[in-house]
C-alpha positions as CSV (number, residue, x, y, z in Angstrom):
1,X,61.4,-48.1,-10.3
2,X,62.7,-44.5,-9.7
3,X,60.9,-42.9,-11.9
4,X,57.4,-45.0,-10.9
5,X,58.2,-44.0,-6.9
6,X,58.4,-40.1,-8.3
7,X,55.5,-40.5,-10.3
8,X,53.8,-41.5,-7.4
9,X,55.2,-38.9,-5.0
10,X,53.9,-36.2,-7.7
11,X,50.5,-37.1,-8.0
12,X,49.8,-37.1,-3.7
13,X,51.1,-33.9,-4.1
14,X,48.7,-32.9,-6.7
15,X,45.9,-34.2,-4.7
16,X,47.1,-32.1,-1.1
17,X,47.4,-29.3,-3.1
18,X,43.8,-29.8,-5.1
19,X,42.3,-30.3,-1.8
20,X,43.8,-27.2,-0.4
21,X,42.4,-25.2,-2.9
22,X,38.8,-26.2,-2.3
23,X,39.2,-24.6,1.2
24,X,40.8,-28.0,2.6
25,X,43.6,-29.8,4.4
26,X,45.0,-33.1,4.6
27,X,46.2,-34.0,8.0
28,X,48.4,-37.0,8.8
29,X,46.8,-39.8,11.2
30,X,49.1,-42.4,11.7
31,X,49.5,-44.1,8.5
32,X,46.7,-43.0,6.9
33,X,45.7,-39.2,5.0
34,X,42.6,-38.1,6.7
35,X,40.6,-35.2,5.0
36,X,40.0,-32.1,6.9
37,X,38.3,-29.1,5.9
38,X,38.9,-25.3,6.7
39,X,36.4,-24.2,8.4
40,X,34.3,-20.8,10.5
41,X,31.7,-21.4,13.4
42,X,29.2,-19.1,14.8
43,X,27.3,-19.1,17.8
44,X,24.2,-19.7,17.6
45,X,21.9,-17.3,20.1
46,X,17.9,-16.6,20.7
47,X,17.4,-12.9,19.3
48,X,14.3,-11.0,18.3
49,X,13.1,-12.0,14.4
50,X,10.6,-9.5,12.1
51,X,9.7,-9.1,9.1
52,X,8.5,-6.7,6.9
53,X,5.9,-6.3,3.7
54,X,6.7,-2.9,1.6
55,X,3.6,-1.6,-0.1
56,X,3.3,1.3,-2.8
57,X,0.7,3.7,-2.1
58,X,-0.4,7.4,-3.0
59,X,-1.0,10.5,-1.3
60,X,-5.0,11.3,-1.3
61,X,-7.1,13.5,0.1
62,X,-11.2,13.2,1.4
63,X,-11.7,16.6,-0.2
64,X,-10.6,15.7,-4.2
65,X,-13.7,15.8,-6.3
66,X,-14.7,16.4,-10.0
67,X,-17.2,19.4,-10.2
68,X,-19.9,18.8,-12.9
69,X,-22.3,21.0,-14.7
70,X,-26.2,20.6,-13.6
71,X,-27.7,22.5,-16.1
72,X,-27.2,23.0,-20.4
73,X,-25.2,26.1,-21.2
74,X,-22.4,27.7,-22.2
75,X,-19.0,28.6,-19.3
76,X,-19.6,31.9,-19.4
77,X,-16.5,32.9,-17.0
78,X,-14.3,31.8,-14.6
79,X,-14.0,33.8,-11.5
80,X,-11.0,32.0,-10.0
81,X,-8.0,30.8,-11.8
82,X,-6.1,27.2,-11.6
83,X,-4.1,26.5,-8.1
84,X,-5.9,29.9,-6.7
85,X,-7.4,28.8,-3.2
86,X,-11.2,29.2,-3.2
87,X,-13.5,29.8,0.5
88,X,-16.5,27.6,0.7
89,X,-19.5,28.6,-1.2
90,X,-17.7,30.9,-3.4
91,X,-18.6,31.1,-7.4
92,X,-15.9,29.5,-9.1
93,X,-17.9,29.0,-12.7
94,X,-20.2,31.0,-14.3
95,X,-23.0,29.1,-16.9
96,X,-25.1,31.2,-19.4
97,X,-28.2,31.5,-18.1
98,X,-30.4,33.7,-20.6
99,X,-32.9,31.4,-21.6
100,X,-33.4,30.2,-18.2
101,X,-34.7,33.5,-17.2
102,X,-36.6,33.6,-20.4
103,X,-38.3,30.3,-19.1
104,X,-38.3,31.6,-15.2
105,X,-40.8,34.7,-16.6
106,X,-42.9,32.2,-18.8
107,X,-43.7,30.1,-15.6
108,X,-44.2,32.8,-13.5
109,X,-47.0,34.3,-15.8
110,X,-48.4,30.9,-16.3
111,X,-48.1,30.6,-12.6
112,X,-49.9,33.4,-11.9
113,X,-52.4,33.0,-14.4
114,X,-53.3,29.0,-13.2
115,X,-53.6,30.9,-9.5
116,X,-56.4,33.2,-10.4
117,X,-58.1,31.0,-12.3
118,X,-57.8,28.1,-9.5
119,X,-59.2,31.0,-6.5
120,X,-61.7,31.6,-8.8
121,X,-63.2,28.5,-9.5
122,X,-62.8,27.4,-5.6
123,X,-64.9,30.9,-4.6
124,X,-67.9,30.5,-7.0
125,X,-67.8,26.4,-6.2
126,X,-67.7,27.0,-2.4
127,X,-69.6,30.0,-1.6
128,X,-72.1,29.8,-4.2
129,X,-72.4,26.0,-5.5
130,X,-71.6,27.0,-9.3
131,X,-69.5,24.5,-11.6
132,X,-68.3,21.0,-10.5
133,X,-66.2,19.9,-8.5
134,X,-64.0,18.3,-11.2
135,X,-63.0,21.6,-12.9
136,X,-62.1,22.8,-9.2
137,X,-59.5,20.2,-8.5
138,X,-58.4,20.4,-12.1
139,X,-57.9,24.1,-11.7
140,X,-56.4,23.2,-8.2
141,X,-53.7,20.6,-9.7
142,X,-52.9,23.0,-12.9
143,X,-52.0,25.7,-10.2
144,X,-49.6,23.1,-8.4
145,X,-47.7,22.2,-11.3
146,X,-47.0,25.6,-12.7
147,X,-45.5,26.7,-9.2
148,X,-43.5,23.4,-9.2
149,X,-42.5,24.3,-12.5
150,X,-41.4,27.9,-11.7
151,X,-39.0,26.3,-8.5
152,X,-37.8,23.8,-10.5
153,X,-36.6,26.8,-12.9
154,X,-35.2,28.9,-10.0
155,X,-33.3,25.5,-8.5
156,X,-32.0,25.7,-12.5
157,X,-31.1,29.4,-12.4
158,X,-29.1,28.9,-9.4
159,X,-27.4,25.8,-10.2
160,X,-25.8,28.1,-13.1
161,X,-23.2,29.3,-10.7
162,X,-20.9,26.7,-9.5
163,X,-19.6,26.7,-6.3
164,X,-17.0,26.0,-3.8
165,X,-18.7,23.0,-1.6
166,X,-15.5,23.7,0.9
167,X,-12.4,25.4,1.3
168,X,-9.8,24.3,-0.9
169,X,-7.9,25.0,-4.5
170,X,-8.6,25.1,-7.7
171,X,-6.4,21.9,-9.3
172,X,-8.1,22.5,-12.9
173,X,-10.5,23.4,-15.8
174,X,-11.6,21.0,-17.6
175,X,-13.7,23.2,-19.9
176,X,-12.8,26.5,-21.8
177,X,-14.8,29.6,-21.7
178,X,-17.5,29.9,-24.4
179,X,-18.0,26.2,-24.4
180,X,-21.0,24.3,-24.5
181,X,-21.4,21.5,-21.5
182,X,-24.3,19.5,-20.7
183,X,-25.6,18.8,-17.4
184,X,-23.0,15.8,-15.9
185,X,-20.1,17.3,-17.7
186,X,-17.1,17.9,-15.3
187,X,-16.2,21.4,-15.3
188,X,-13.5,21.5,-12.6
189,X,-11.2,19.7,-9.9
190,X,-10.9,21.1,-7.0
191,X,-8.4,19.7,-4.2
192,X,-9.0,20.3,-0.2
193,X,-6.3,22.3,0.7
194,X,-6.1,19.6,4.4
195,X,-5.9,16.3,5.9
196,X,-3.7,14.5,3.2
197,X,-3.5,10.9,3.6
198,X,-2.1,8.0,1.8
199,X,-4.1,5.0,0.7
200,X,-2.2,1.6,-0.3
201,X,-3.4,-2.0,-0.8
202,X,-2.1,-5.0,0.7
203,X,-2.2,-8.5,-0.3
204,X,-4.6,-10.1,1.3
205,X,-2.3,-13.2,3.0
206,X,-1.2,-10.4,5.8
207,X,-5.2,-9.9,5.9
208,X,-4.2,-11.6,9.6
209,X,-1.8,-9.6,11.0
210,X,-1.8,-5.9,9.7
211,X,-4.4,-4.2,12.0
212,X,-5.6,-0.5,12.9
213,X,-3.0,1.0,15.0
214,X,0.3,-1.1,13.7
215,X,3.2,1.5,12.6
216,X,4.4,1.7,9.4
217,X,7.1,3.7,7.8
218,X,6.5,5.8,5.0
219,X,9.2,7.4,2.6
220,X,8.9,9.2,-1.0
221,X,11.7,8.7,-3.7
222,X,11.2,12.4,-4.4
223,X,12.2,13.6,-1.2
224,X,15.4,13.9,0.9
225,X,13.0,14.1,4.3
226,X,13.4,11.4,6.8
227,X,11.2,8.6,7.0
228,X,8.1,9.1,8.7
229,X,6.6,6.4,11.2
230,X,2.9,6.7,12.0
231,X,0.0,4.1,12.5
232,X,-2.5,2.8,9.8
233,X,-5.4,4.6,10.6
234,X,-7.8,2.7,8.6
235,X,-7.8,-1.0,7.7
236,X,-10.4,-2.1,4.9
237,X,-13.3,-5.3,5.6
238,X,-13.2,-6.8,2.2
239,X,-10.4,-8.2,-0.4
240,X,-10.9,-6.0,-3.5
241,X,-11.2,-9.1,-6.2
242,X,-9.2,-7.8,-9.1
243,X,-5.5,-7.3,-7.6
244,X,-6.7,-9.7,-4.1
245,X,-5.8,-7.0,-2.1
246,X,-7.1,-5.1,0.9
247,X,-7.2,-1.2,1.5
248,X,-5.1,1.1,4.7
249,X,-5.1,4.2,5.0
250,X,-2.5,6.3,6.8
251,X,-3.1,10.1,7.9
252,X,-0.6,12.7,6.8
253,X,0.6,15.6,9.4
254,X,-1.8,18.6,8.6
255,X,-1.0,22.0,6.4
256,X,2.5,20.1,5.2
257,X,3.1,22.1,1.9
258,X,5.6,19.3,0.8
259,X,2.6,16.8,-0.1
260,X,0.6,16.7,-2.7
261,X,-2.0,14.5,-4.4
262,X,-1.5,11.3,-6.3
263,X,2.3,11.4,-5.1
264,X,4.0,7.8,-4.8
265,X,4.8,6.5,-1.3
266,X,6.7,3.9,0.2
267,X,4.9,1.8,2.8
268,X,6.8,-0.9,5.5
269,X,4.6,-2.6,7.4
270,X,6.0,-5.3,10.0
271,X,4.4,-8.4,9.3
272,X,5.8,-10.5,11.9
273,X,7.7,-10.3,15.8
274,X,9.0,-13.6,17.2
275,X,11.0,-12.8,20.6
276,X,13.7,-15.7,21.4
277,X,13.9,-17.4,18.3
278,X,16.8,-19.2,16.5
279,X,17.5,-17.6,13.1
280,X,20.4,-18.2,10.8
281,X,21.0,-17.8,6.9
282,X,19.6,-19.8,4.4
283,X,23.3,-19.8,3.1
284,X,23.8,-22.5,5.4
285,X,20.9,-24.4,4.9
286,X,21.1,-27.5,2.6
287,X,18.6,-29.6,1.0
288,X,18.9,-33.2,1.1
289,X,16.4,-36.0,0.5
290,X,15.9,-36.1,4.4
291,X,14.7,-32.4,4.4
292,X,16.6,-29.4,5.2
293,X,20.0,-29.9,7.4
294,X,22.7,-27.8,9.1
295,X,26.6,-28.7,10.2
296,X,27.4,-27.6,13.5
297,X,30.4,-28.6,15.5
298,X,31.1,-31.9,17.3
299,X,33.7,-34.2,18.1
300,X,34.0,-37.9,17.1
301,X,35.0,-40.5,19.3
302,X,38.5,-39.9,19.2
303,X,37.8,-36.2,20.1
304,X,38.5,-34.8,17.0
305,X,36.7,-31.8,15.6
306,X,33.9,-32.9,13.2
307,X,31.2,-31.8,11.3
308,X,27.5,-32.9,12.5
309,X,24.7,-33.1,10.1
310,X,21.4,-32.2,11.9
311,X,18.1,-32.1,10.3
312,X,16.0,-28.9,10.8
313,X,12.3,-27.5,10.7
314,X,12.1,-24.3,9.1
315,X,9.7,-21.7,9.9
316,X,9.2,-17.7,8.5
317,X,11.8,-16.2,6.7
318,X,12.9,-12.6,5.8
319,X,15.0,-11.9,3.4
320,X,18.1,-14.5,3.6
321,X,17.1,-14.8,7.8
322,X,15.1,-18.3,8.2
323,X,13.8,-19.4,12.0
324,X,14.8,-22.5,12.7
325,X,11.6,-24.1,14.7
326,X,13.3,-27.6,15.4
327,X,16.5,-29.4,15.5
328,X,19.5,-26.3,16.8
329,X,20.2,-26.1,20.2
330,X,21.2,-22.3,21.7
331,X,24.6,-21.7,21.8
332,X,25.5,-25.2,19.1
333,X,28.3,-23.7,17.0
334,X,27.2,-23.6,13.5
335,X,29.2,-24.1,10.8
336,X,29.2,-21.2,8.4
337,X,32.2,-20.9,6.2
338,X,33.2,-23.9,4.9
339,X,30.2,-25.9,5.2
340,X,29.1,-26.1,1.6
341,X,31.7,-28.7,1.4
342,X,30.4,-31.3,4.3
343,X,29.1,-34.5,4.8
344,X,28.0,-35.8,8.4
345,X,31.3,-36.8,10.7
346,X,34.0,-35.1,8.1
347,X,36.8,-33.7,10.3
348,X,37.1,-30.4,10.2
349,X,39.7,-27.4,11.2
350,X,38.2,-24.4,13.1
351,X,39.9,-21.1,11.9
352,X,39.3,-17.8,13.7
353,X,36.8,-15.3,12.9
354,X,36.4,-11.4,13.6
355,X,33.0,-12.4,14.8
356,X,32.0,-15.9,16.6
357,X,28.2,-15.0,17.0
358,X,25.5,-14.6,14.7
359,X,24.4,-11.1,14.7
360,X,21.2,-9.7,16.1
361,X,18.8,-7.1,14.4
């Protein structure tokens, strides 16, 4: 009978202590062992909830354009070299041009040649009734195409020097001197040397809420500068349909060296600002087949401290932050630490905490 009594004695013992390790206590009530756990509370208090999309964009700029050849020939010389700075309307290519001034001086004697015989066809018909009037207008029409001709050469001849159509610098040649190109080919890149900006796309569910105007805070992971807030200065109209996303722009401060084309930004953009709202951690948010429920603290009829199960609404979240639309009260004491291991009306023991309300962003 001894050893059946010790038996027993050890195996309560094992149980306390099991339960003790799981965060829990048993406390004495009366006659009977009544489970308590250990657990923290929080005060629950309306604060300010946001949240944030990040984006990846790149640096552009409006002047960033592919030069192309407009005529046949061979590069001939390059008058400015890569990453020199060029002024508007300065000759940055140079295009053979030989047998388009072999051409120009055949037009231009054919030209002159349709002229004379078109004055003199017009005299004789109009001053002295000779010839018909069909080889008139035929000499007439003859003339006009051999001077459209001739321009059409000299728009040729010119288009032979490429040029600077604005101030900026020479980012590369695409072509080597003494090769051929064909009229499309790109020759150069040149890069506006101003008015960087950085373009990024953004799904289109925030197509609601991110407007012209809203800040946004831009970093690069190449750079040790502080983050820069500015406002999007251009929102797109339409959903582009192969990544379902829409296009911002966001304007860059002016003649910053540190910049440059095609670098990789990081975009925040606030998505949402609710002012009084209750928002906890979804660390102490439970699933059960009622919905989602909380444990705050209460008190049972004997005025012991016990755990309340209370079903919840959620609504946004952000990061592990939910708002809770329905079902906490401000100021209810939720149960924080400790409440993975509750059921609705276990008693529970309250142990301090270095901080008894939930903190505000």
């Amino acid at each position: 009978m001894k050893k059946f009594n010790y038996l027993i004695a050890l195996s309560l013992s094992v149980l306390v202590s099991a339960c003790s390790g799981d965060n829990a206590e048993m406390a004495e009530s009366g006659d009977e062992l009544v489970k308590s756990v250990n657990v923290v509370t929080q005060d629950v208090k309306p604060r300010t909830f946001t949240s944030y999309v990040r984006v990846i964009g790149t640096v552009e700029t409006s002047n960033d354009i592919m030069i192309s050849a407009e005529v046949n020939g061979r590069v001939m010389s390059y008058a400015v070299s890569e990453g020199e700075q060029v002024r508007k309307g300065q000759t940055i290519v140079k295009i053979d041009d030989a047998k388009l001034r072999q051409e120009k001086a055949r037009l231009e004697a054919l030209a002159s040649q349709a002229k004379e015989n078109y004055e003199r066809l017009k005299r004789i018909y109009e001053e002295d009734g000779i010839g018909s009037e069909i080889e008139y207008l035929n000499a007439k029409y003859n003339y006009e195409q051999m001077n459209s001709s001739l321009e059409s050469i000299k728009v040729d001849l010119a288009n032979t020097s490429i040029k600077a159509p604005f101030k900026g610098k020479l980012e590369s040649r695409m072509v080597e001197v003494g090769e051929m190109v064909a009229a499309g080919t790109p020759v150069i890149r040149l890069i506006g040397s101003e008015d960087y900006i950085i373009s990024a796309g953004v799904p289109a569910r925030y197509a609601d809420v991110v407007q012209t105007g809203d800040d946004v805070s831009v970093w690069f992971d190449t750079q040790d500068s502080d983050t820069l807030n500015t406002p999007i200065a251009y929102t797109g109209s339409s959903i582009n349909p192969q990544n379902r996303t829409f296009r911002i722009e966001v304007d860059l401060p002016q003649k910053a060296n540190q910049y440059k084309v095609d670098m990789i930004a990081n975009l925040r953009l606030n998505t949402l600002r609710r002012d009084s709202v209750l928002a906890i951690s979804e660390e102490y948010i439970y699933s059960k087949r009622n919905g989602y429920v909380v444990y705050v603290l209460s008190q049972n009829e004997k005025g012991d401290p016990v755990a309340s199960e209370i079903v919840v609404e959620l609504g946004p979240s952000y990061k592990t932050d939910v708002i809770i639309e329905k079902g906490l009260m401000p100021d209810d004491k939720l149960i924080t630490i400790g409440s993975a291991f509750l059921d609705d009306g276990m008693r529970v023991t309250v142990k301090e905490s270095a901080s008894t309300e939930i903190a505000s962003n």
